[in-house]
Every structure is written in C-alpha cells, then in structure tokens.
C-alpha positions as CSV (number, residue, x, y, z in Angstrom):
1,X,150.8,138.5,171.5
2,X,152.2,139.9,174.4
3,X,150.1,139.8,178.0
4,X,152.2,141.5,181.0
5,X,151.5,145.3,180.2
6,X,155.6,145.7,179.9
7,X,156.2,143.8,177.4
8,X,153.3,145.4,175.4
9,X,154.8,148.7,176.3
10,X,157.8,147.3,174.3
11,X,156.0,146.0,171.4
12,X,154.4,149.5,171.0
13,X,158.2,150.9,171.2
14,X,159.5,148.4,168.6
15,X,156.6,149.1,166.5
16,X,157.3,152.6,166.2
17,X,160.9,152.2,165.9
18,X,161.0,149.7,163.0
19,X,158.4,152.6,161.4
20,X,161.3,155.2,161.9
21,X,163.9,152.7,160.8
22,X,162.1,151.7,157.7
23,X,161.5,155.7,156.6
24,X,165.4,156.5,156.8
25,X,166.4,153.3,155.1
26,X,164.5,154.1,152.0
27,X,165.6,157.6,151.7
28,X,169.1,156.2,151.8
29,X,168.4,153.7,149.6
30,X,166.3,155.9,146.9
31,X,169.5,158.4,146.9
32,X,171.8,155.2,146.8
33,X,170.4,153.8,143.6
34,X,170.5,157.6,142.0
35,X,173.6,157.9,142.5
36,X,174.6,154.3,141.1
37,X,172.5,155.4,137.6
38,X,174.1,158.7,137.5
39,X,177.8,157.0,137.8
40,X,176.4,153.9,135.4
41,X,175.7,156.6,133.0
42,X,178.8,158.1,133.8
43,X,176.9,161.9,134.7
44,X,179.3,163.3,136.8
45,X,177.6,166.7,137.9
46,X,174.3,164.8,138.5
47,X,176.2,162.3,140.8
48,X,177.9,164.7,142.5
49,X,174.7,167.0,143.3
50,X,173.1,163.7,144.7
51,X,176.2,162.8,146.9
52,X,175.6,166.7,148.3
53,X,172.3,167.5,147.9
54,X,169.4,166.7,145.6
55,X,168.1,169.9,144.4
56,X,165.1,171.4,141.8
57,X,165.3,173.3,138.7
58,X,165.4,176.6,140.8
59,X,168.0,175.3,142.7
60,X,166.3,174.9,145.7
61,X,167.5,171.6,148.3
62,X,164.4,169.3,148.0
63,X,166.4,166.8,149.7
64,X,169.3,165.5,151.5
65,X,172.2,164.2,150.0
66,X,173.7,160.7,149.7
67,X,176.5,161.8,152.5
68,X,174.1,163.4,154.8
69,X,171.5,160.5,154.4
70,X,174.3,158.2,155.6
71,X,175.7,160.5,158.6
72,X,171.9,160.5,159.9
73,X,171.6,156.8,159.5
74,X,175.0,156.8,161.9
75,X,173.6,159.5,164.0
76,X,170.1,157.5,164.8
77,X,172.1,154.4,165.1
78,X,170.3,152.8,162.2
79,X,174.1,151.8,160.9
80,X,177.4,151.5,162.7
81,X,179.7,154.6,162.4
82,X,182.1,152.5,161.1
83,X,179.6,150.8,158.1
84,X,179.1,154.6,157.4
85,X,182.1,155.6,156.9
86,X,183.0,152.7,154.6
87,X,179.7,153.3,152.4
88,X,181.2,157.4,152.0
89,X,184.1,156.3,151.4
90,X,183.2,154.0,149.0
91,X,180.6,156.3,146.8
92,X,183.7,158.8,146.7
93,X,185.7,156.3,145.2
94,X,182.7,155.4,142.7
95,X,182.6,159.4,142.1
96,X,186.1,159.9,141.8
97,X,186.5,157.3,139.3
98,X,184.5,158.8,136.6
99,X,186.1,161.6,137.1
C-alpha cells in the first residue's frame, strides 16, 4: 500500500478508472458476442440492428450499437483509434458477408 499522500491520490484515480474502464469494456464486449451469434446464425436484420443500435419490441434504442460502443471506447481512450477502426471495419466485413 501506498504511504506518501500522492501516490494514494493516484491509487484512488486508478481505482476509479479501471471501474470506468471495466464498464465500457463489457458493453462492448456483450454487443460484440451478439452480433457474432446473429452472423453465426446467419440473421442478417438482427446483426445489422446490433451493429446500429439495439432496440425493444416498440422500437425504442435501449442501447447503443456495436459501432457506437467502439467509437466511445476510441473517444475515452480505452482503445487506439486505429484498433477501432480495424474492429468496424472488420464487423462490416463479417456483416457484409452474409449478405
């Protein structure tokens, strides 16, 4: 454990910002793994309503989609820009395929 009051400071701030971290990684990564069963079973509309947006039977956005999920991650800097574009890039391809 840490004893000058600075680097407590920062293990507070590190704390907090693995918690942060942690929440956006999971709503990518529970989006991701939808959209890799939808284009296993080969459902196009639900894979593309989960790259856009995830929405309810009244057709209301409960939430995000795949894309944004990713563009926050890049925003935040959770992920490189450049890792982001390649993951976009690469669940177009998947969606494009089934097609």
């Amino acid at each position: 454990m840490p004893i000058i009051e600075s680097a407590k400071k920062q293990l507070r701030q590190n704390q907090k910002r693995k918690s942060r971290n942690d929440h956006f990684r999971s709503l990518y990564r529970e989006a991701r793994v939808a959209f890799e069963k939808a284009i296993k079973i080969k459902d196009v509309e639900a894979a593309k309503s989960i790259f856009t947006n995830l929405k309810d039977k009244d057709g209301k956005n409960t939430k995000s989609g795949l894309q944004s999920i990713i563009d926050k991650l890049v925003k935040k800097n959770i992920i490189h820009a450049n890792n982001g574009a390649r993951k976009k890039a690469k669940f177009v391809k998947m969606l494009k395929a089934i097609s």
